[in-house]
Each structure stands twice: as structure tokens, then as C-alpha cells.
BAFI-3210 file (N, C-alpha, C; in Angstrom, 3 decimals, decimal comma, padded with zeros to 6 digits):
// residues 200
n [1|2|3|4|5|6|7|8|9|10|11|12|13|14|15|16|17|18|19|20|21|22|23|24|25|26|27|28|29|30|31|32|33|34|35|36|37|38|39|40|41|42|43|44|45|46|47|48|49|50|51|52|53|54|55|56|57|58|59|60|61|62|63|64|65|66|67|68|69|70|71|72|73|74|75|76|77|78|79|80|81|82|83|84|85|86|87|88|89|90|91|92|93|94|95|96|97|98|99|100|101|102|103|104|105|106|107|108|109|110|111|112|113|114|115|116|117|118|119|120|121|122|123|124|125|126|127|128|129|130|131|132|133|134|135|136|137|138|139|140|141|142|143|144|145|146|147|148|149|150|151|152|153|154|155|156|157|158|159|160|161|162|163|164|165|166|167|168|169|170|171|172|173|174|175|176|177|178|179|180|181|182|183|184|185|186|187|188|189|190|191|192|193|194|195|196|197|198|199|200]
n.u [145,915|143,628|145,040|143,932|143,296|142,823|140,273|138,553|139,118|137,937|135,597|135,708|133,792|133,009|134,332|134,859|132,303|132,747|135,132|134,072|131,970|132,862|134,537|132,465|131,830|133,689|135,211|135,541|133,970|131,866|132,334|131,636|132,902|134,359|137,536|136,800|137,920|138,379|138,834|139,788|138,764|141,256|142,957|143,999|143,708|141,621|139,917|138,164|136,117|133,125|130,176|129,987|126,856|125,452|126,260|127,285|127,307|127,577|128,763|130,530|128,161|127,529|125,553|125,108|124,881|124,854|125,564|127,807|131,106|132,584|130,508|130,949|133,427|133,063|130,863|132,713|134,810|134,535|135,540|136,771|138,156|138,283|139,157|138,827|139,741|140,744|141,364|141,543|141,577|143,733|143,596|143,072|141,261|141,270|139,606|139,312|137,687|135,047|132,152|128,917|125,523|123,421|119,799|116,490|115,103|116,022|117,706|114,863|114,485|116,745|116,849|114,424|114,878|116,400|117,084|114,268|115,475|118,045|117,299|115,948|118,536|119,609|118,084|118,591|121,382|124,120|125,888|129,645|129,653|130,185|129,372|127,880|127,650|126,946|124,602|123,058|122,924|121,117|118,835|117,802|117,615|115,222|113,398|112,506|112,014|109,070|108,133|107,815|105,883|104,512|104,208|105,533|109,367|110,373|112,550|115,178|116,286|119,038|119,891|121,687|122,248|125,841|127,231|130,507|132,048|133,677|137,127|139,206|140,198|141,973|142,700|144,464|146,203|147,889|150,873|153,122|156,321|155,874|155,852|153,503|150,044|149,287|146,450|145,561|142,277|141,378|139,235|138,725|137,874|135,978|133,107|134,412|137,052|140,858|143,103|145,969|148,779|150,968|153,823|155,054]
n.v [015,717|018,036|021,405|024,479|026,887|024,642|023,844|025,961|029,118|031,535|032,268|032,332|031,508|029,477|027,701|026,764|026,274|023,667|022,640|022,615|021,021|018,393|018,395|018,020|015,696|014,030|015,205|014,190|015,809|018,588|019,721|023,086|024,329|027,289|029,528|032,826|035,866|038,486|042,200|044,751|047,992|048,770|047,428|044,972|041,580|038,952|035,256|032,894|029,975|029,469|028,786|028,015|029,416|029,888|030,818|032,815|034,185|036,883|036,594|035,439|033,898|033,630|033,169|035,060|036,199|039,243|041,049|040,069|039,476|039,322|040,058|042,863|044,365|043,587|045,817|047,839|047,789|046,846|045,032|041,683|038,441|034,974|031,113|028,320|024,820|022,148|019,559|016,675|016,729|018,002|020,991|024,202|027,393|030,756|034,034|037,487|040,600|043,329|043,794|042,909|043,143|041,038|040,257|041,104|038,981|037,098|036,521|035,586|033,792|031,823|031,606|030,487|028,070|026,386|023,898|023,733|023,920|025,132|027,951|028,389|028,774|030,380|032,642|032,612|032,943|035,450|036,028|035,971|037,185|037,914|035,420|034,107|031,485|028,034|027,210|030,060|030,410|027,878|028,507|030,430|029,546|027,661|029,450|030,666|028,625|027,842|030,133|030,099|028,237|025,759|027,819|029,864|030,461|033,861|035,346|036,487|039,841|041,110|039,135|037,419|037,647|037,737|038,756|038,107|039,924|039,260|040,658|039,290|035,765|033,189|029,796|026,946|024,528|021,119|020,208|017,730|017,489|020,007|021,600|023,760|024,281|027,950|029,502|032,976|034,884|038,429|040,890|042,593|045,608|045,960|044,116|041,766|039,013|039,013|036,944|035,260|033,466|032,440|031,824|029,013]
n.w [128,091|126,151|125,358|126,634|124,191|122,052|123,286|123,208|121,272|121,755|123,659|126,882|128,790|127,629|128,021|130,553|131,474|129,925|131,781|134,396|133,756|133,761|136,059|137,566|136,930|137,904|140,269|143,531|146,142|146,252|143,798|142,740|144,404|145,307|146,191|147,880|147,404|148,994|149,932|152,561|153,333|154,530|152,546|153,509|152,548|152,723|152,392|151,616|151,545|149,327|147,584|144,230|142,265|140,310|136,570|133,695|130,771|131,887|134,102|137,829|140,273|143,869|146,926|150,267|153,579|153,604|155,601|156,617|157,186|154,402|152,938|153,885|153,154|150,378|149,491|150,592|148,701|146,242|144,388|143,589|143,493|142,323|143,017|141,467|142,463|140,998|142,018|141,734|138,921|138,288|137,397|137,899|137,544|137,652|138,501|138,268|139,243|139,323|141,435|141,500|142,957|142,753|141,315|143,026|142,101|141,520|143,896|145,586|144,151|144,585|146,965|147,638|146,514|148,232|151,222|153,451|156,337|155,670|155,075|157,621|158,668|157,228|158,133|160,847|161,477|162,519|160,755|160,583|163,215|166,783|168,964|171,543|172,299|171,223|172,099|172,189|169,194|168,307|170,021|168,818|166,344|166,947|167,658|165,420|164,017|165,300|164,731|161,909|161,629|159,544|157,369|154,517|154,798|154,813|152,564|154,194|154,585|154,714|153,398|150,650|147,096|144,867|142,139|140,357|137,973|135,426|134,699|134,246|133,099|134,022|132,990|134,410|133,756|134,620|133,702|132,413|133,997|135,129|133,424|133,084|131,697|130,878|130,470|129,947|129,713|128,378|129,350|126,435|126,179|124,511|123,561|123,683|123,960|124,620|124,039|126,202|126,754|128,997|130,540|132,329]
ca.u [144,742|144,088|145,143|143,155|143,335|142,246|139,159|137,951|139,649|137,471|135,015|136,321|133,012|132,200|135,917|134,634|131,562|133,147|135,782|132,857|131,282|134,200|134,701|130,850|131,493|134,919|135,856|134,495|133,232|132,003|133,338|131,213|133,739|135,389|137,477|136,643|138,680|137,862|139,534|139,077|139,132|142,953|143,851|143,941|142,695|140,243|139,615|136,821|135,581|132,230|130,096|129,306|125,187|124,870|127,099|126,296|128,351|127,725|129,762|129,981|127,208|127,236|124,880|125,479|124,449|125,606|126,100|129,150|132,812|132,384|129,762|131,207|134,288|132,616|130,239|133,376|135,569|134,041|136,445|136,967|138,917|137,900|140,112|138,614|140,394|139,650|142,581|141,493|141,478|144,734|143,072|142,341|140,413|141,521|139,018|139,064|136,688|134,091|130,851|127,621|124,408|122,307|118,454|115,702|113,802|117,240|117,616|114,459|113,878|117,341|116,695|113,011|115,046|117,025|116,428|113,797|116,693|119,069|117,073|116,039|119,475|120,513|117,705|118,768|122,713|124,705|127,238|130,579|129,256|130,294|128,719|128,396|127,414|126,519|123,336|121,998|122,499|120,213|117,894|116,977|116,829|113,947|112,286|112,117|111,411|107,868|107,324|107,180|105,514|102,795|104,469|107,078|110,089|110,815|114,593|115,887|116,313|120,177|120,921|121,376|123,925|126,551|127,824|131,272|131,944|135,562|137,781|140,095|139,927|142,780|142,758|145,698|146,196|149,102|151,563|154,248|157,477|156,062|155,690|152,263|149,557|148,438|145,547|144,378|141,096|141,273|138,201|139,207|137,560|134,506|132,619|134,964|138,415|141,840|143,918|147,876|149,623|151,309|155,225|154,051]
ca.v [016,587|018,644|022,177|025,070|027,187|023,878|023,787|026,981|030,174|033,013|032,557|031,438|030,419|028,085|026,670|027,042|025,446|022,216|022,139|022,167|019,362|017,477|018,078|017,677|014,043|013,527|015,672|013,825|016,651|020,064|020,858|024,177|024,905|027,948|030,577|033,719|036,789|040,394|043,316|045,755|049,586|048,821|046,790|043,751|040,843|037,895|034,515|032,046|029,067|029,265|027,479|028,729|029,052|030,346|031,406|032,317|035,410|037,933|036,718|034,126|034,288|033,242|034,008|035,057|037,111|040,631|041,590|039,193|040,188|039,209|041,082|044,303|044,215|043,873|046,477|048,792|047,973|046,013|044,001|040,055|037,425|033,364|030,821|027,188|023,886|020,463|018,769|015,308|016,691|018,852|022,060|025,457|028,564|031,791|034,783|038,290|041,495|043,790|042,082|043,078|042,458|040,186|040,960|040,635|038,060|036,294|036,126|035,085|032,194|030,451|030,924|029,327|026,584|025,906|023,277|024,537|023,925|026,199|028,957|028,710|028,859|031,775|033,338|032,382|033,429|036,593|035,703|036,819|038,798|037,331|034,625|034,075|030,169|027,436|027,543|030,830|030,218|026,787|029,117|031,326|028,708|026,731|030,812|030,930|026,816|028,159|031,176|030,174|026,659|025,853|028,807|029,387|031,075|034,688|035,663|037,926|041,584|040,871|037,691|037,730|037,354|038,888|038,278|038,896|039,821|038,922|041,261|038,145|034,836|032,436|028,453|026,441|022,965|020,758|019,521|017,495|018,297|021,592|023,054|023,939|025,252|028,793|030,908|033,869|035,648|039,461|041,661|043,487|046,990|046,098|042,408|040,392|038,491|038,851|035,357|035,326|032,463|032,728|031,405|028,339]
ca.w [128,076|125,662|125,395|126,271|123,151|121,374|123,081|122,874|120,969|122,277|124,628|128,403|129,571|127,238|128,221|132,169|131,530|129,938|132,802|135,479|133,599|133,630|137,646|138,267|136,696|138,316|141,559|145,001|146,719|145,639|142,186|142,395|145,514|144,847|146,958|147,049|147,371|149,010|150,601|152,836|153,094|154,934|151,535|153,701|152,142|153,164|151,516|152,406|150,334|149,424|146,224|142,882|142,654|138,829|136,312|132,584|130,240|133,061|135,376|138,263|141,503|144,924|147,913|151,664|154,400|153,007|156,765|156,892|156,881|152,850|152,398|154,417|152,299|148,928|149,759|150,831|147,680|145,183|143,520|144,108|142,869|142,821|142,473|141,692|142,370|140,543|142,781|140,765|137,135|137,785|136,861|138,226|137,457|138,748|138,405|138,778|138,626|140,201|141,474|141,360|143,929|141,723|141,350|144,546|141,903|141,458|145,451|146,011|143,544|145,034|148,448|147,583|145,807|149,792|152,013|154,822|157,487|155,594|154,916|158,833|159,305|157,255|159,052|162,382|161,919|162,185|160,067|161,157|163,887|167,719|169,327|172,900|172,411|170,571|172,600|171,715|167,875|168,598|170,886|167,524|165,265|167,742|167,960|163,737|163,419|166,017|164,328|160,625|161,681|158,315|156,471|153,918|155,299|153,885|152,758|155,187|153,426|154,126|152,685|148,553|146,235|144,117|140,875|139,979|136,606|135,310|133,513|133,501|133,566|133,876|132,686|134,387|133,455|134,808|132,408|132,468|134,530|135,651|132,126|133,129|130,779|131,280|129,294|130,192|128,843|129,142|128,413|125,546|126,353|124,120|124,658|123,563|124,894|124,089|125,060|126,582|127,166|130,306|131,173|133,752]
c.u [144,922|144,352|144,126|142,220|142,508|141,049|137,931|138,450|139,130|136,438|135,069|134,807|132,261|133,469|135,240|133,822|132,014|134,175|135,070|132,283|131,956|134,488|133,185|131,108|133,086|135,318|134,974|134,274|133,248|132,474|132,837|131,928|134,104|136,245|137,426|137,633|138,444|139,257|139,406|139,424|140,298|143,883|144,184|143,152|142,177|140,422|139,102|136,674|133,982|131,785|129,135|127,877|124,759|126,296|126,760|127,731|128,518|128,627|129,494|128,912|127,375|126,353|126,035|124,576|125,714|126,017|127,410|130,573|133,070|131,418|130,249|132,688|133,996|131,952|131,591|134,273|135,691|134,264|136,486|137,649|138,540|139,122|138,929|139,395|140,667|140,505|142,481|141,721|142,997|144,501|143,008|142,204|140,610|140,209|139,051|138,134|135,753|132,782|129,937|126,505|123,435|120,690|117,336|115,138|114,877|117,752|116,766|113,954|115,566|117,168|115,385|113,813|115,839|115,999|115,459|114,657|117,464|118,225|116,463|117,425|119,973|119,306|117,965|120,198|122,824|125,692|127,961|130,522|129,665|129,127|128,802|128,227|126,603|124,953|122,288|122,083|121,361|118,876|117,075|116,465|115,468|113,261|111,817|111,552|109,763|107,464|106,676|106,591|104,482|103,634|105,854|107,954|110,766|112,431|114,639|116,580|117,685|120,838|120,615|122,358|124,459|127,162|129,394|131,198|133,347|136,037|139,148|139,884|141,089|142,912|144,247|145,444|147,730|149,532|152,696|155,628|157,459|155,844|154,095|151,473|148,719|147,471|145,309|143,364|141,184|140,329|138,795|139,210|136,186|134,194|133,105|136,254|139,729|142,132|145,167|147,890|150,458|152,399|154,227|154,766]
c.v [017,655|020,080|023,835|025,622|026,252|023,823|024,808|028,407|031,234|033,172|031,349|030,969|029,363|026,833|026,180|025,809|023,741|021,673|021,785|021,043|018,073|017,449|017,732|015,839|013,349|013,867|015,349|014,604|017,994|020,533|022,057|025,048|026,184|029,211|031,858|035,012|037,933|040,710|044,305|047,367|049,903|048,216|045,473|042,423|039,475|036,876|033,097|030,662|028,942|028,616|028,374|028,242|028,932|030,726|031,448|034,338|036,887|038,015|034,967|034,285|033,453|034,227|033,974|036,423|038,308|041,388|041,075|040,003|040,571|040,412|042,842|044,948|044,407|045,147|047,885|049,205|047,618|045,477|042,730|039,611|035,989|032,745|028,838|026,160|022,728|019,632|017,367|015,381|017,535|020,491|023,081|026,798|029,657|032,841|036,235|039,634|042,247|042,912|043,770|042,880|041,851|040,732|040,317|039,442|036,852|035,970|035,317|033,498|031,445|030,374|030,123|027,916|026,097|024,980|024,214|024,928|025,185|027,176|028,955|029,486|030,232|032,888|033,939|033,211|034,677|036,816|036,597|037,253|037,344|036,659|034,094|032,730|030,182|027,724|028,321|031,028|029,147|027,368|030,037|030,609|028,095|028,096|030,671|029,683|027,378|029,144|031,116|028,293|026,683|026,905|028,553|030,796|032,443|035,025|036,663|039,181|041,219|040,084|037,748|037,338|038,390|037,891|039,083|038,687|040,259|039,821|040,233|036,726|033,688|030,741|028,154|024,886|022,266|020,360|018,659|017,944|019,828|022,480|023,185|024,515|026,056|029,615|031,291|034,681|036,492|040,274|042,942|044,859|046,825|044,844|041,500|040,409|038,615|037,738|035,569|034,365|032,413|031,811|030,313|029,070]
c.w [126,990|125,987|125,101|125,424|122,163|121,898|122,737|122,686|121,913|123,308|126,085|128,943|129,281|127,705|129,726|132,008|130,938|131,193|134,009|135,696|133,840|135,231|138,218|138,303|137,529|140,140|142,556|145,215|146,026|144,783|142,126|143,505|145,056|146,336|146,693|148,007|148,344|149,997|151,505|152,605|153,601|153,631|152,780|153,386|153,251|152,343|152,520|151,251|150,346|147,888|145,411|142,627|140,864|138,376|134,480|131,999|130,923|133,949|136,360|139,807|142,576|145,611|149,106|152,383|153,937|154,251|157,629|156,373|154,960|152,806|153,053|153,728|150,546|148,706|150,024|149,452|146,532|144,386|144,462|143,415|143,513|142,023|142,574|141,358|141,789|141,137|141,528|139,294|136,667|137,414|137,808|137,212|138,345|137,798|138,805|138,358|139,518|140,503|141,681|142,570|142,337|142,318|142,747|143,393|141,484|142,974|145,661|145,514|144,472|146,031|148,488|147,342|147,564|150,753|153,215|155,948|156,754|155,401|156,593|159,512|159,122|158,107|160,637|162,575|161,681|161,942|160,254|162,558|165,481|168,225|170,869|173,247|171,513|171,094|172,373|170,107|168,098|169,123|169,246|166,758|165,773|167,116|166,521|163,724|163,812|165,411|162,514|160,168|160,317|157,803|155,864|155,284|154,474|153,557|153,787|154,015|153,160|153,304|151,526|148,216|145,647|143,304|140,503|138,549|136,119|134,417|133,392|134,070|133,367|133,988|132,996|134,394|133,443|133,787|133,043|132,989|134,738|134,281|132,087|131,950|131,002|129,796|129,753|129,480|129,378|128,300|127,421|125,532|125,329|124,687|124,346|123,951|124,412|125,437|124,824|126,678|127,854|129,867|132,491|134,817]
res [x|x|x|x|x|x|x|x|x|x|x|x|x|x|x|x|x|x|x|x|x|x|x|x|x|x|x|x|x|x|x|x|x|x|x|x|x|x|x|x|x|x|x|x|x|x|x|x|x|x|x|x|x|x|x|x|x|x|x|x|x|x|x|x|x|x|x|x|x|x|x|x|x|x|x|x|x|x|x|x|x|x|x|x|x|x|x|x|x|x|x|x|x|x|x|x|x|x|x|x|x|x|x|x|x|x|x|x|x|x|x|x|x|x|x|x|x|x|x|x|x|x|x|x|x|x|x|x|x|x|x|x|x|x|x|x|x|x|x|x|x|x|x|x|x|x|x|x|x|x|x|x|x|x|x|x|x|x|x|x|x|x|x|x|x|x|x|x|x|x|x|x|x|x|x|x|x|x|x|x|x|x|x|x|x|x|x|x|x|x|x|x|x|x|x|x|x|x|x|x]
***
């Protein structure tokens, strides 16, 4: 395979975006997998797997219910870190950086783009939050299925996204007997990258 550096000197997300393409066409399930990172206001961290929605020289975006452990964490300390896998291609993608809430007209076009069922659903759940049975999650979803029968379904105020936006970005690619190959991209302090080469 070739070597980072060779495919792209200076900008990591045009590197990202060919490695994506390359697991979109290769990795059985979910190449947009990623995990994601947070912390809380104890410095104890968290890590979940959820799936990359958008991603473009800003940064990278997922949604969720912002009233979730994730979201009460980001919201407290506002740094993240993702780490994505390609198990089949050998590869990962580590990420780190502050995040962002992405825009209400950037919420609402992807939750429009969601199956009817899931956007019932994120309506219906209270992500994170205790559950006293399967039953009365099932009991809400029926109440929303009856109430927005013939209609679209609106986002819920909480549920949105967030964009993190990387002050580094690290390309690892297996090698041979462990001599792995690392790059990292680090934001320079203006808009462009300085690249290390990491010890595997």
C-alpha cells in the first residue's frame, strides 16, 4: 500500500476522503462507523460507536439526542476524539478536537433525509436516560406513530448534530512486521497542516 505522504502532502481530508472510498468499496459493514470520544466535568472518559453523517474541511459531523450522556459531556467540555477502524483494509483514523453544534437547517435537512421509523424513534427515546421497560419505549413509539399519522414528523428541538473540528488528525496504516505507518496532520495555528511521522 502505498504510503501516506505519497498520497497526499498537505491536506488530510483529501487523504480521509480517499481512505473512506476505499472502505465504502471494501469494509462489510459500516465503513462510516466511527468511535467517538468525550469526557466529563470528573475527566472521566466515555466512548460509544456511532456513524459519520457529513464531513468536508470543517470538520467531521454526527447526530444524536443532545440530552444523551454524549451530548451532556460535550456540552460540559467540548473536546472529542474519533477513532475509525477499516479492520479489512488495515487502516485507522484517529481524530481529535473541539466540536461544534452544526446549524438548525443542517439538522433539519438530515433528519428529513431518515427513515420515518427512525425519526419516530429518535422522537420516541430518551437516550441514556432510565428505562423501566421495553414496553413503555414501544408504548411511545405507538402514541407518536397515532399522533403524526398523514404528517411529516418534526425533529425534536433536542436531537441535532455536532461537528468536530480536528486540530489533529492521525493516518495509521499497517506495515509489515509491526513497522507500522504513522502520519499525523497538525493544524498549524493558521489554515494549514504541518505533517510528523510518528515511531509505529
Amino acid at each position: 500500500m502505498p504510503e501516506p505522504k505519497e498520497l497526499t502532502p498537505t491536506d488530510p481530508f483529501a487523504l480521509f476522503a480517499k481512505w473512506l472510498g476505499e472502505a465504502e468499496a471494501g469494509e462489510p459493514n459500516d465503513p462510516n462507523a466511527m468511535a467517538l470520544a468525550t469526557v466529563n466535568t470528573q475527566d472521566m472518559p466515555s466512548v460509544r460507536m456511532v456513524l459519520l453523517k457529513a464531513f468536508d474541511a470543517r470538520g467531521f459531523v454526527f447526530y444524536t439526542n443532545k440530552q444523551s450522556r454524549k451530548g451532556d459531556e460535550l456540552s460540559g467540555n467540548g473536546q472529542a476524539a474519533l477513532l475509525f477502524h477499516w479492520k479489512s483494509l488495515r487502516r485507522q483514523v484517529r481524530v481529535r478536537g473541539p466540536v461544534e453544534d452544526v446549524t438548525d437547517a443542517e439538522a433539519d435537512a438530515y433528519f428529513a433525509s431518515r427513515s420515518r421509523a427512525s425519526q419516530l424513534g429518535a422522537a420516541a427515546s430518551d437516550q441514556s436516560r432510565p428505562l423501566s421497560s421495553r414496553t413503555e419505549l414501544e408504548g411511545r413509539l405507538a402514541e407518536l406513530e397515532t399522533r403524526y399519522e398523514g404528517r411529516d414528523v418534526p425533529r425534536p428541538p433536542h436531537w441535532s448534530g455536532y461537528r468536530v473540528l480536528p486540530t489533529a488528525i492521525e493516518f495509521w496504516q499497517d506495515m509489515p512486521h509491526r513497522l507500522h505507518d504513522r502520519m499525523v496532520y497538525s493544524k498549524d495555528g493558521t489554515d494549514g497542516w504541518q505533517t510528523t511521522r510518528l515511531y509505529p
